[in-house]
N, C-alpha and C positions, 0 to 999 in steps of 0.2 A: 525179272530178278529184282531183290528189294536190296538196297546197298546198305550193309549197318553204317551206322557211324559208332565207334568206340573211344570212349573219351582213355587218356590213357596220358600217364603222368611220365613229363620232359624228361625231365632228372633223374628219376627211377622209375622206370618202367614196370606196371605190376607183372611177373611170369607166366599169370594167367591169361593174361591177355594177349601177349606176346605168344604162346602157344596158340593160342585160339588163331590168332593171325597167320599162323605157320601152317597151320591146319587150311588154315582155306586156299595158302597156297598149295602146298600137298595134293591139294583135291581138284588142281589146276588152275584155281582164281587167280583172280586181280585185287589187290589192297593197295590202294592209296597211303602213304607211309612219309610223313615230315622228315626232312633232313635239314641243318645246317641253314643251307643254301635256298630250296623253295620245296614243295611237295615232288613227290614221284609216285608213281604207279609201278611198283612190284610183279615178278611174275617169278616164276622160277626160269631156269634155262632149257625150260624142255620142248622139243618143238610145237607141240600145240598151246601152249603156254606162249610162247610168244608171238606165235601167229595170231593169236585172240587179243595181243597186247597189241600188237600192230596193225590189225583192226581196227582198234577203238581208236587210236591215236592218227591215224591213216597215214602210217609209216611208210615209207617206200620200201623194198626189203632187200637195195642196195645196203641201206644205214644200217649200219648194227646196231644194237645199244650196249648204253653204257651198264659196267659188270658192278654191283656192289662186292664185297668180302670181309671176311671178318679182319683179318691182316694182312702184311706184305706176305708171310709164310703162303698165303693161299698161292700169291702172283705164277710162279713157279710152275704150276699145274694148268694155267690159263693163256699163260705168254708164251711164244715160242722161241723167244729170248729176252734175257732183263740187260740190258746195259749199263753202264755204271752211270750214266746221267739218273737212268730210273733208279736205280738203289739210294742216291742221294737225294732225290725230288719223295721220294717214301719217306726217307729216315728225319726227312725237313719238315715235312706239310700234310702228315698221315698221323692223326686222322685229321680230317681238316676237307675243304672247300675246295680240291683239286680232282681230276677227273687226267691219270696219266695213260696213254695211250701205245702201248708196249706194241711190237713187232707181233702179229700173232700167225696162226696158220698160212698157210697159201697167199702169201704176201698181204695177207690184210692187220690191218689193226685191232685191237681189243682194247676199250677202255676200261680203265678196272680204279677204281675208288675205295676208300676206309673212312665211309665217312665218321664224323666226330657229334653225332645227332645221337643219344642213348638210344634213344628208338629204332632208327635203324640200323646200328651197330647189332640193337638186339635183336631185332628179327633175323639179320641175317644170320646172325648164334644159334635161332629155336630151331631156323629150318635146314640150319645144318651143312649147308650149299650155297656159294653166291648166288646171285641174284641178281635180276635185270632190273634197273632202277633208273626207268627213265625222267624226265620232270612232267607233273600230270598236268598234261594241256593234250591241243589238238594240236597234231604237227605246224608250227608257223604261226601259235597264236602265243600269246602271254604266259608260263608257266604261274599255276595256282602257288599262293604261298599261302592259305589254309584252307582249314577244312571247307569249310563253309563254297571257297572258290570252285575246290575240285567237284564237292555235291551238283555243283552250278551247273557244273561241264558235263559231269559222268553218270549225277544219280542215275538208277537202274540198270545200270553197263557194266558196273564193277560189282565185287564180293563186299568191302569194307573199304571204310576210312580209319585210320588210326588217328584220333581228332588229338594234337599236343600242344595246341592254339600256334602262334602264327611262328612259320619259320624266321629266324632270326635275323637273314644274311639277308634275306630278301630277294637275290638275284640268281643265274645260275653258278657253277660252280666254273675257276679255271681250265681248260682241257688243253695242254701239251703232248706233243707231240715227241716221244725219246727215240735216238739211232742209238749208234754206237761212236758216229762222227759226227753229231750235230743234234740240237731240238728244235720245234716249233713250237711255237703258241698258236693256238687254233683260236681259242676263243677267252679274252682275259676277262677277269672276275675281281673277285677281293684279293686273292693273290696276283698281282699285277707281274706284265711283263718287268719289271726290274727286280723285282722281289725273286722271280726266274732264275733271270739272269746274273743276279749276285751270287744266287746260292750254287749255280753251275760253274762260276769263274774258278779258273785255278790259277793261280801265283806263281812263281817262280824267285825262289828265294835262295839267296848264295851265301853261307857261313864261312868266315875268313880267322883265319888263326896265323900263325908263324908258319911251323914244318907240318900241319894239316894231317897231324896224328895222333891227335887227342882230343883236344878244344873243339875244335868246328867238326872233326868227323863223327865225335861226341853229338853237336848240334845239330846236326845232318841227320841222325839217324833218329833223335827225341822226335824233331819236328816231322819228321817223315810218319812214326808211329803214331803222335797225335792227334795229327792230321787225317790219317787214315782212319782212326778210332771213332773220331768225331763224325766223320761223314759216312758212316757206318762200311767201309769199305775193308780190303787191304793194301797194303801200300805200293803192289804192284798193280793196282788198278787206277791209281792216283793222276800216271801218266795220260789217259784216257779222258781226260776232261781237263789237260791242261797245265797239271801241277810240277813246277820241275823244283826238288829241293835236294842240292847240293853242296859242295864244300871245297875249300883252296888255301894255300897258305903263301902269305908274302912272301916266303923265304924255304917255300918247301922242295924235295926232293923226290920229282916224279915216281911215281911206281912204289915209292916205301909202302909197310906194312901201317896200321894202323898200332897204337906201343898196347904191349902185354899190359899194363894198368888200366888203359882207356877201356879195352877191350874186358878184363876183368870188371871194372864197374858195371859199364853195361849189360854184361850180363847176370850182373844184382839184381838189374829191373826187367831181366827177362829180352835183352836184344842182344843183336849178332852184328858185328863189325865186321868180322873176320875178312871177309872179301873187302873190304874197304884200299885202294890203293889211291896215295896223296897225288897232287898236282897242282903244279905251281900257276899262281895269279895271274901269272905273265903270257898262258895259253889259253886266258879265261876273256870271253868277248862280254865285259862289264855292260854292254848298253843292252843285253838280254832279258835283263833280271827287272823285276819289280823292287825287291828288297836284298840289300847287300848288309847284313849282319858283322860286323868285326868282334874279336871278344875283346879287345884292351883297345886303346887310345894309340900305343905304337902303328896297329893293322892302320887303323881310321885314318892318322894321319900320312899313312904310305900312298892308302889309295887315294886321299886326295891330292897328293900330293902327282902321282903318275896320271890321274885321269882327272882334270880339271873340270871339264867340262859334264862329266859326269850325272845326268839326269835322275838316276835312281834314285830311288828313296833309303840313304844311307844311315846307319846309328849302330848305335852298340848295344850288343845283347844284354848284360847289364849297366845302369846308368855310372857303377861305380868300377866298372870292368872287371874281367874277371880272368884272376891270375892264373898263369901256367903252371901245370900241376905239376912240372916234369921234374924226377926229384924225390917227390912227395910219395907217401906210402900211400894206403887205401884209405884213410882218414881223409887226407886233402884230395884225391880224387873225387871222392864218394861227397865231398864239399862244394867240388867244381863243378859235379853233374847236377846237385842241388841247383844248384844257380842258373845252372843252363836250361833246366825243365822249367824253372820259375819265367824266367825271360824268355824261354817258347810261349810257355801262356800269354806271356803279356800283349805276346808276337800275333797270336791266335785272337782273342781276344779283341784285336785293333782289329783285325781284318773281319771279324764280326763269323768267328770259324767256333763257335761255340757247342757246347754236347748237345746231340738232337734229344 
């Protein structure tokens, strides 16, 4: 077999070639294909295809390999469950240099990647189908980071090289591990374990108002939405990785409803209170929380005042506080929730909880 080399441009990829590529998968080959990260050897997921790839590589055929795909949409069809750790390690670090390792059939894992290399984003597009996409070396030696490398290793073993001169990252890529209770890092990369582990923390944030029927359960449910938004989740799965964000009022009256105005704003911008029932500060175990929010200077100075000692990281939602609406028509409400989505940003924002 004579191995092409196809010179074939980083940034935009020509389609012709990109097809050609797809084609010689098709046909059962092997194409060597730049990512990111360092080179891989290609193959489709079909069994003689990847028995010819674990051949050449002298794979053991314990190891699975790793999946490429064109997006998270593909995950679904591949995993035999996504967990919310993996939906947020997706919507964080996709496309990119991570390699996430989903729950798959018969208790095994699947690693499944998006990488951010045009090249092999595009191939895996022409051919229609993920793709095995392991890094081209021999098992346990140095993974090639270009063309030139993998020729070294592979000429006349493989179909093509997709030549896009030297992978950028140079190293391999991340590969974690997701549950549903827990992740690993198997093997760190350019996304290091802290970079992980920040973006899986969940906080636990407690909004403080008076009688805890308007202001803070207002706060409660912005941040709750945001938050879920941002990590491409919903906010019932928030709990699953950590996140506890709720509400109390210095002076509130257990079990109340949450007031017909709060609850009328809210649902301006499309959320539901309705199930909302207050609860007073004084059956709230303060040393739980990472962040305890007050909306005025009265809250702040109660809880300093009853819990001295008090560890958390304490402040007010806005620097200039922000008045009780109660009273007020839909103009000062519709004012008050302004205020309160502005100071969840800022909230977000600090904890580095930004749109993927």
């Amino acid at each position: 077999m004579r191995t092409r080399i196809i010179q074939i441009d980083r940034d935009t990829p020509e389609p012709s070639l990109l097809r050609e590529a797809a084609s010689l998968l098709q046909a059962g080959g092997i194409v060597a294909v730049p990512t990111e990260t360092v080179y891989g050897l290609a193959a489709l997921t079909h069994p003689a295809a990847l028995e010819a790839l674990r051949e050449i590589k002298g794979r053991s055929p314990e190891k699975p390999f790793p999946i490429q795909v064109a997006g998270p949409e593909d995950v679904r069809a591949l995993a035999a469950d996504i967990p919310v750790r993996g939906k947020v390690l997706m919507r964080r670090f996709w496309p990119g240099p991570l390699t996430i390792v989903f729950p798959g059939a018969a208790g095994k894992g699947v690693g499944l990647r998006v990488s951010a290399h045009a090249v092999a984003r595009g191939l895996v597009r022409e051919a229609g189908e993920p793709i095995a996409l392991p890094s081209a070396n021999i098992s346990g030696e140095r993974p090639a980071v270009t063309a030139e490398e993998v020729a070294f290793v592979f000429d006349g073993r493989i179909a093509a090289i997709l030549d896009a001169g030297r992978a950028p990252i140079g190293e391999p890529s991340t590969v974690v591990r997701v549950g549903r209770a827990d992740h690993e890092v198997l093997r760190e990369g350019l996304i290091d374990r802290g970079l992980i582990d920040r973006a899986l923390r969940g906080y636990r944030i407690l909004f403080v108002c008076t009688g805890n029927t308007c202001r803070s359960p207002m706060a409660e449910a912005v941040c709750r939405a945001a938050v879920a938004e941002r990590l491409g989740l919903v906010p019932d799965e928030l709990a699953e990785i950590g996140w506890e964000i709720t509400s109390a009022g210095t002076a509130a009256l257990s079990g109340g409803a949450a007031s017909r105005d709060a609850m009328a704003a809210l649902r301006r911008i499309g959320l539901d209170i309705a199930g909302h029932r207050a609860r007073a500060l004084d059956g709230v175990d303060l040393r739980r929380f990472d962040r305890i929010v007050a909306m005025d200077c009265v809250q702040l100075l109660d809880i300093v005042e009853r819990h001295p000692g008090l560890q958390a990281d304490l402040s007010l939602l806005d620097p200039e506080g922000i008045p009780d609406p109660i009273g007020g028509g839909p103009e000062e409400y519709d004012e008050c929730l302004r205020r309160i989505r502005a100071g969840v940003g800022r909230i977000l924002e600090g904890l580095e909880i930004r749109e993927g």
